[in-house]
N, C-alpha and C positions, 0 to 999 in steps of 0.2 A: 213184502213178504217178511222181512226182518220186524216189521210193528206186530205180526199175526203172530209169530212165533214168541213161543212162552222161553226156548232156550237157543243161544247163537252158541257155536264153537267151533273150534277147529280140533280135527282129531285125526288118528290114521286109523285103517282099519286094521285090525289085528287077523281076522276071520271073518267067515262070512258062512251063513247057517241056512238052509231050508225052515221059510218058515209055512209048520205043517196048518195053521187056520187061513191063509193066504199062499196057495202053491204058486201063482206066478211071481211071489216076492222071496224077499231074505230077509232073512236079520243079520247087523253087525256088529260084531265085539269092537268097538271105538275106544283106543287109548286116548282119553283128553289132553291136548295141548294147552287150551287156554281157552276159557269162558267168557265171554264178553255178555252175555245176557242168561239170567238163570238159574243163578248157583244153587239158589235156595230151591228151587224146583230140581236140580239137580240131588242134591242133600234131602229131597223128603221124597224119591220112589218107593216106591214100594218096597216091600222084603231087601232080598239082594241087589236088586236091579240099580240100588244109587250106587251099584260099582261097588270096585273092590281097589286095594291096590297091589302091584304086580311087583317082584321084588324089587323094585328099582323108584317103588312108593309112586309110581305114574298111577292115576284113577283108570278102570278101566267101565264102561258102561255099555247095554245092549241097547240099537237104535231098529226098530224097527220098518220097515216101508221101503226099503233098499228094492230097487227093478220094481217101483211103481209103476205100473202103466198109464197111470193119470197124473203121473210128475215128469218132467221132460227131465233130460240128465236126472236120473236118478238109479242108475246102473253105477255099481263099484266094482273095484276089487281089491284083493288083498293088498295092504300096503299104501293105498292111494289117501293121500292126506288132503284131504278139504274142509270147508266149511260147512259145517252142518246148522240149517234152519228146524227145529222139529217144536213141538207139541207132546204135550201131557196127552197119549190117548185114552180111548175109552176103558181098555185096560190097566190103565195106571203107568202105563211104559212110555219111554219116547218114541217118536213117532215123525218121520221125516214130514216136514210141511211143503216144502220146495226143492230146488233140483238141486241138487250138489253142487258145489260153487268150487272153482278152482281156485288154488293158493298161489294167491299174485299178490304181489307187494300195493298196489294199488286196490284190491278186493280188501283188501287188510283194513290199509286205512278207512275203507268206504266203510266196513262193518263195525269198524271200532265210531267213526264217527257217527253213523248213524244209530246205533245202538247208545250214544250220549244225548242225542239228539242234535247235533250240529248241522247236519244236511243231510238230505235223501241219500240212501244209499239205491245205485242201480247197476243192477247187473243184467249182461244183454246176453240172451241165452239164443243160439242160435236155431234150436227147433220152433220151427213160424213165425222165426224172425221178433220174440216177443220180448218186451223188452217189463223186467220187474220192478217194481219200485217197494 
C-alpha cells in the first residue's frame, strides 16, 4: 500500500466534514506531523488545499475518503493521530488509499523504512484477517 500511495504521513485530525459528492464519507482537516513520502505532492495541490498554516505554523491539509466503505479501518475521529496512505485524486485532492494505520512505535519504523526502501513495510489489519504489504 505504502509503494501505491503518492503521499505517507502522519497527521491528527483537527475535524471532520460531510462530504456532500460522497454522503457515506467525510473529509478531514489533518494537522501534519511529519511526511515521510510526498512532500512535493503535497506542495503542488491545488488552490488552497496544499494547506495552510495554523498559528502555531503546523501545515494543516484536507484528506478526503474518511468512512470508506471499501477501505477497512478507515473510520476516524476527531483528534485521532495516524498514518495516512492517500493518493492525488481525480479532483486534485488527497485521497485516502488505505486504512488508517495506528501510531505505534514499530508502524513508525516500518513506514519510515519502507518508504526509504529498506524492507516491506506490513501492517496486519484485522478486518479478514488481511494482511498489507
Amino acid at each position: 500500500a505504502e509503494e501505491e500511495a503518492n503521499v505517507v504521513f502522519t497527521g491528527t485530525i483537527r475535524g471532520l466534514y460531510k462530504d456532500w459528492a460522497h454522503p457515506d464519507m467525510m473529509k478531514a482537516q489533518v494537522e501534519i506531523k511529519r511526511i515521510f513520502k510526498g512532500n512535493q505532492v503535497v506542495n503542488g495541490l491545488p488552490g488552497g488545499n496544499n494547506g495552510y498554516f495554523d498559528p502555531w505554523h503546523r501545515r494543516v491539509i484536507m484528506v478526503d475518503g474518511i468512512g470508506d466503505p471499501h477501505i477497512c479501518h478507515s473510520k476516524a475521529r476527531k483528534y485521532d493521530t495516524r498514518i495516512f496512505l492517500a493518493n492525488k485524486g481525480l479532483n486534485g485532492e488527497l485521497k485516502l488509499n488505505s486504512s488508517l494505520v495506528r501510531l505505534t512505535l514499530s508502524n513508525l519504523e516500518h513506514a519510515e523504512a519502507a518508504v526509504k526502501g529498506e524492507r516491506m513495510i506490513i501492517f496486519y489489519h484485522q478486518c479478514m484477517g488481511q494482511v498489507m504489504h
